[in-house]
C-alpha positions in Angstrom: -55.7 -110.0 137.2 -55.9 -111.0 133.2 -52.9 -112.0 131.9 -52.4 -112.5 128.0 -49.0 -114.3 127.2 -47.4 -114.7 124.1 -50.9 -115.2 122.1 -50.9 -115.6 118.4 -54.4 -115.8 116.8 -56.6 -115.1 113.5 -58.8 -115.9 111.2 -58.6 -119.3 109.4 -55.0 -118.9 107.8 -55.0 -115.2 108.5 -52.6 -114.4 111.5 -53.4 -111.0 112.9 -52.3 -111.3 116.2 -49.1 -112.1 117.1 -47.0 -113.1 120.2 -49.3 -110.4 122.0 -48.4 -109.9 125.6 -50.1 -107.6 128.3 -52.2 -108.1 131.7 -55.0 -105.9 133.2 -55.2 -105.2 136.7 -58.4 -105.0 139.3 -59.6 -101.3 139.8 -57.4 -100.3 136.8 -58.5 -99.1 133.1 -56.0 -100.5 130.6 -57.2 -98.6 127.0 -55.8 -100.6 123.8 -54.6 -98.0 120.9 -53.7 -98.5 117.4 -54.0 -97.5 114.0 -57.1 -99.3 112.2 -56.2 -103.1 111.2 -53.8 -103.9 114.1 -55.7 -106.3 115.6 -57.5 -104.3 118.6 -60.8 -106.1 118.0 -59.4 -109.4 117.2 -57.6 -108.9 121.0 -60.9 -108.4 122.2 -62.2 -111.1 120.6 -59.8 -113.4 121.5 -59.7 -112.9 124.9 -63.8 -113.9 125.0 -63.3 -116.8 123.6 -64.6 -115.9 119.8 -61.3 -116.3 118.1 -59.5 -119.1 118.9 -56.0 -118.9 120.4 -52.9 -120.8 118.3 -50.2 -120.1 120.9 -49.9 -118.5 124.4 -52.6 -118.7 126.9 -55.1 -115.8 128.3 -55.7 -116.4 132.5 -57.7 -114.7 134.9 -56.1 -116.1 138.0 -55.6 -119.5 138.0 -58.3 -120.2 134.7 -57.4 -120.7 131.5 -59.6 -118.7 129.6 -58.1 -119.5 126.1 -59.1 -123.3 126.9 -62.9 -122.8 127.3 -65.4 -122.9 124.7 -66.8 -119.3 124.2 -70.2 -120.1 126.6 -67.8 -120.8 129.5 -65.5 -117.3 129.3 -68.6 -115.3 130.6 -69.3 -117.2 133.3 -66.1 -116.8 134.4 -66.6 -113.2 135.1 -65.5 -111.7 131.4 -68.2 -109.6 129.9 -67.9 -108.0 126.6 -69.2 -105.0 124.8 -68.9 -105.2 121.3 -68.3 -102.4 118.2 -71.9 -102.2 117.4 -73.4 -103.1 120.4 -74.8 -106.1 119.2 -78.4 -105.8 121.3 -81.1 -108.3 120.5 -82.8 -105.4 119.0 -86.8 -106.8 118.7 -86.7 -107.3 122.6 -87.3 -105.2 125.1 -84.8 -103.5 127.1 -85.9 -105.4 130.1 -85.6 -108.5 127.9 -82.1 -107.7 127.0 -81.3 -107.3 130.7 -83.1 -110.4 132.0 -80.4 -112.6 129.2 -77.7 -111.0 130.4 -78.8 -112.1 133.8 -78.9 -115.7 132.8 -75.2 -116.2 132.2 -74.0 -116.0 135.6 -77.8 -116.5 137.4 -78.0 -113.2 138.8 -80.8 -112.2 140.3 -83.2 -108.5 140.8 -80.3 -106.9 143.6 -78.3 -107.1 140.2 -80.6 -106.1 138.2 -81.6 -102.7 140.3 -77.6 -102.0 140.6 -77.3 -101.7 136.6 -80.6 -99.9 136.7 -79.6 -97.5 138.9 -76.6 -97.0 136.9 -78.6 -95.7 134.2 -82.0 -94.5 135.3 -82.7 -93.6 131.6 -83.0 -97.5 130.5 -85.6 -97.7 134.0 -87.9 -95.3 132.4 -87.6 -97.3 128.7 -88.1 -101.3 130.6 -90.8 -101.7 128.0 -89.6 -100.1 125.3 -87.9 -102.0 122.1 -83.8 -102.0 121.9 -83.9 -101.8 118.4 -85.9 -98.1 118.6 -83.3 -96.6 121.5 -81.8 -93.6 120.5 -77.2 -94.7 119.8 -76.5 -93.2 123.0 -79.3 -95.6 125.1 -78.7 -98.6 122.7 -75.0 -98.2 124.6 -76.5 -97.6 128.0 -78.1 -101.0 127.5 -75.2 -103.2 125.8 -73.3 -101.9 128.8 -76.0 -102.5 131.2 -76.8 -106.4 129.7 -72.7 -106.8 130.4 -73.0 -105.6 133.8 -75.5 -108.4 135.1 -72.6 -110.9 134.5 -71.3 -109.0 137.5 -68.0 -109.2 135.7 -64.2 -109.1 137.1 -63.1 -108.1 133.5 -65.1 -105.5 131.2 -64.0 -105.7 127.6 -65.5 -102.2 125.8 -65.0 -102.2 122.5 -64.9 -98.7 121.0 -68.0 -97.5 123.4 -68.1 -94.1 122.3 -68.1 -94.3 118.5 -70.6 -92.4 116.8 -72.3 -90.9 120.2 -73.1 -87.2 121.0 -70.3 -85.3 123.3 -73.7 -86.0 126.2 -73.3 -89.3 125.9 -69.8 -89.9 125.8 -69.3 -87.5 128.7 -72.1 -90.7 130.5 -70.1 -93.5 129.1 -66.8 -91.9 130.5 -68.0 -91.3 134.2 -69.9 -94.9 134.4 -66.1 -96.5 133.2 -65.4 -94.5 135.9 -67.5 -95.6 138.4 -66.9 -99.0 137.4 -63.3 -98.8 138.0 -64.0 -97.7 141.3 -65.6 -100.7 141.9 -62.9 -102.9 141.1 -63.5 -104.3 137.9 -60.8 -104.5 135.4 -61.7 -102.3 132.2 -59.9 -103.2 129.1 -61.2 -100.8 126.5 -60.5 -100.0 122.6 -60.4 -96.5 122.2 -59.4 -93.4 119.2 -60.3 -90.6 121.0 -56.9 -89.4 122.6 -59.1 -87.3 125.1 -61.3 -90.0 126.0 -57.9 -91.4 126.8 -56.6 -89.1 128.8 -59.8 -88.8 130.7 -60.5 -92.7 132.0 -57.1 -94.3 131.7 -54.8 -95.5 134.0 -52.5 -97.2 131.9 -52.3 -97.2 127.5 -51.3 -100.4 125.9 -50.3 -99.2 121.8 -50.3 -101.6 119.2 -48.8 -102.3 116.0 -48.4 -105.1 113.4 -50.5 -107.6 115.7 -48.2 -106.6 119.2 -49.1 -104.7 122.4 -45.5 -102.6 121.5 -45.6 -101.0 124.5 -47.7 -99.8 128.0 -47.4 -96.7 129.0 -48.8 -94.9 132.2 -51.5 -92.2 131.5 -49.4 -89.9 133.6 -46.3 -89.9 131.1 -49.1 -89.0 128.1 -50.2 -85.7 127.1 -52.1 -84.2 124.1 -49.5 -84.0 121.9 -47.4 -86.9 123.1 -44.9 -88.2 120.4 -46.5 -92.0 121.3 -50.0 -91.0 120.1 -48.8 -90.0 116.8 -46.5 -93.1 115.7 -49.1 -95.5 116.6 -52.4 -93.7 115.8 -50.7 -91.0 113.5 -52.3 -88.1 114.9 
């Protein structure tokens, strides 16, 4: 399990998060909502390792990820998918795969098993990450996270700007994932997208997880999704 406790963090003199409590559980998808500015990136950020934590502590287990330098987070089991994707774009995709590899030392079983998880990127091995189409530039950022072999998947906003096709992909792979076991913590607008993947939604305001909320007490139109993403 991830547990944050009681973080506060930011930028420089700029708090954004604060006192921020919540955990993620194995097999479970935990989706983060908020209105724009919150502080649902700098979460995700935080928990990597990127943006250093003031107060609190972030554990997975019995390691205390807010005491490791950034390098060390991943090869803890933590992968992260950016906003953006973030792809070292003149490389191939089979480039991009092999460094995502190297963090953990993973070998060609785990290479196949993300493979197979998106045949499309098999077909493209050669091709450059830069000229993927949005939808496969995705694919792959997922993909190079994957070869950590992660116990915690951080997706930041994995959907944004892709074609209902791909998002209907992205939905069933965070699907199959969870299956799996891996812990999913993913930043999300789309109230449907939601709906469809979560098991439990974690709203924030004003730098706070404010409350968590089982997916089976949410609907549509549930009061919750309009105070905190006012929709």
């Amino acid at each position: 399990m991830l547990r944050v406790d009681g973080i506060t963090a930011g930028y420089g003199p700029v708090t954004i998060l604060r006192d921020l409590s919540f955990k993620a559980e194995a097999g479970q998808v935990t989706c983060i909502m908020g209105r724009n500015g919150v502080g649902k990136s700098t979460l995700m950020r935080a928990i990597i390792g990127l943006v250093p934590v003031q107060s609190g502590q972030i554990t997975l287990g019995k390691v205390a990820l807010h005491a490791l330098p950034p390098h060390q987070v991943p090869v803890q089991g933590v992968a992260y998918v950016p906003q953006g994707r973030r792809l070292f774009g003149p490389l191939t995709v089979a480039e991009n795969i092999e460094i995502g590899l190297l963090a953990r030392k993973k070998g060609p079983q785990r290479r196949d098993y993300v493979l197979d998880l998106f045949p499309r990127l098999r077909e493209r091995l050669d091709q450059v990450a830069s000229t993927l189409s949005g939808g496969e530039q995705q694919m792959l950022a997922i993909a190079r996270a994957l070869c950590l072999e992660p116990e915690v998947m951080l997706l930041d906003e994995p959907s944004e700007g892709l074609q209902p096709s791909m998002i209907t992909l992205i939905h069933e792979t965070i699907l199959r994932l969870r299956e799996s076991g891996i812990a999913i913590i993913l930043v999300e607008q789309r109230v449907d997208s939601v709906l469809r993947v979560a098991d439990h939604v974690a709203f924030m305001a004003n730098g706070r997880v404010e409350t968590v909320v089982p997916r089976s007490d949410l609907a549509p139109d549930s009061m919750l999704f309009r105070d905190y993403l006012g929709v």
